[in-house]
Structure formats: C-alpha cells, structure tokens
N, C-alpha and C positions, 0 to 999 in steps of 0.2 A: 453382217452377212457377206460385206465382198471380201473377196480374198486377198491375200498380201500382196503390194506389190511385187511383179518381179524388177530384179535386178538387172544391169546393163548385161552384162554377161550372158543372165536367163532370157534378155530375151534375142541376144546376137545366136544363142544355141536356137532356138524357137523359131527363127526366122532360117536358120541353114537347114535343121531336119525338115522345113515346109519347102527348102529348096530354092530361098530368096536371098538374095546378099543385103547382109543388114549395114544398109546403109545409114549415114546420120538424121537423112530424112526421115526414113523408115522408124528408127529407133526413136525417133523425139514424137513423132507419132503415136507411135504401141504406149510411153511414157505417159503421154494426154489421157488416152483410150485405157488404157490399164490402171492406171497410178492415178487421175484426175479428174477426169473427167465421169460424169453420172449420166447414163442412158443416153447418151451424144446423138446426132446426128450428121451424115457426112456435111454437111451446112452450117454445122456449127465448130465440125472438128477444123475445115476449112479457115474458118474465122479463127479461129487458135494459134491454127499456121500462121495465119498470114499476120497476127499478131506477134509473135515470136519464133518464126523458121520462114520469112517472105518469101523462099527461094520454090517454097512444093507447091506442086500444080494441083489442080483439082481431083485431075488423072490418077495422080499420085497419090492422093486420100482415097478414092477410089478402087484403086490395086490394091492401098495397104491393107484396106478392112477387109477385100476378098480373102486377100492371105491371113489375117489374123483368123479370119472362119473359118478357111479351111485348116488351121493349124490350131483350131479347136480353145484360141484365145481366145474370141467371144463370140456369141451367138447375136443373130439378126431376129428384130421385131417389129412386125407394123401392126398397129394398134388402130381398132377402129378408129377411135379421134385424132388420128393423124395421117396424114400420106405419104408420110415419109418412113423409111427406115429406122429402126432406133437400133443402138446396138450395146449388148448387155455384158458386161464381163464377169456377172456371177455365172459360173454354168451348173450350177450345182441347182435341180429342179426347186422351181419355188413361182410365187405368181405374184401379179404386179398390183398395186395402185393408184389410182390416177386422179390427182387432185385434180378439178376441175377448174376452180379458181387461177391455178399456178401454170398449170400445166406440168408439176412436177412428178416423175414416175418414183414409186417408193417399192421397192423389195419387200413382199411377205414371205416367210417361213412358210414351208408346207405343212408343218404344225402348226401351225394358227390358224389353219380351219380346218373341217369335218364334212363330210361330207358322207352322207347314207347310201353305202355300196347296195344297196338294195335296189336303190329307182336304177340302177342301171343293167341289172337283170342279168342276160346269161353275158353282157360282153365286156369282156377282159382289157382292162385301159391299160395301155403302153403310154400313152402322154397327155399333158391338158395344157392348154393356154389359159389362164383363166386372168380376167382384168375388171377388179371393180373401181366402180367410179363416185369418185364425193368429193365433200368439201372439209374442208378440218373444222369444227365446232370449236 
C-alpha cells in the first residue's frame, strides 16, 4: 500500500513548490519519512538523525514534518494509544491497525472492510479515522 519512493530530485522539487530550500538536512529527512521509515514519530525520527545526520536539531525535525504536511507528503495521526504524533506517508484514504503486543501500526485497504451505510442514516461521510486494535494469533 505505501507508495514509491520519491527521488532526490522529487523531493528538492516538493520542498521548493512548499517554498523551503531543500536542504541536505531536510532531504535526509523526507528520505527517512518517505523511503523508510513506518508511521515514525518525531522521537523516533530524531533518533534517526542523530544516528546518521548528528548535525539536525530537534527544531529541524519539527519544521521538516510541518512542511512535509503541508506539502501534502504525509499526513499526521494521534491514535488513542498514544500521545504522540504518528505521521503516515500513505495518503491515499485507508485505516490503521494496531498491534497491541508490538506496538506496531499496519495499513488496511479501504476494501478490506464494509461497513453498513444504513446505521448511519441520512449523513453523508466525508472522512473516517478508524483504528482497530489486536494481537497477531
């Protein structure tokens, strides 16, 4: 379900039409976030850094994921079992799963469930979060 990496290029253009200079920081960043990393959290992406790029401040993780969302690279999620921010780079609508054991978040297909437009009567759904919760048997 995630989508292809982009490329250096794709994303030095993606960070100039959001009106940011695509810096080496920034770009090894978007790379982590895009290319690597699964439902991160700026806490984690931090740790990333500071394992392979020591130079980026927190600050700097912090700007970069603003700008990635508002340049529509990936969307922000807080999930009840967490307090933190998660940030998703499928954007394409679909709902989450959350092992409870792992804590690991898994992408569902919006085809893989149903759901009876009935119980929801005369109002017209524009969007859902939906998050279920288990264990892998």
């Amino acid at each position: 379900m995630k989508e292809a990496c982009l490329t250096t290029p794709e994303i030095e253009k993606r960070l100039r039409e959001a009106g940011v200079n695509a810096t080496a920081q920034r770009i090894a960043l978007c790379r982590f976030v895009l290319c690597d990393a699964d439902h991160p959290t700026v806490e984690q992406i931090k740790e990333w850094a500071d394992a392979n790029f020591p130079k980026i401040s927190l600050a700097t993780v912090y700007n970069t994921m603003h700008t990635l969302e508002e340049a529509r690279l990936v969307r922000s999620f807080q999930f009840p079992h967490c307090d933190k921010v998660i940030y998703d780079n499928t954007l394409e609508d679909h709902y989450h799963l959350c092992d409870r054991k792992s804590g690991k978040i898994i992408d569902i297909p919006l085809e893989a469930v149903q759901f009876n437009q009935s119980v929801l009567g005369e109002y017209q759904i524009d969007s859902a979060d939906v998050v279920f919760f288990g264990e892998q048997t």
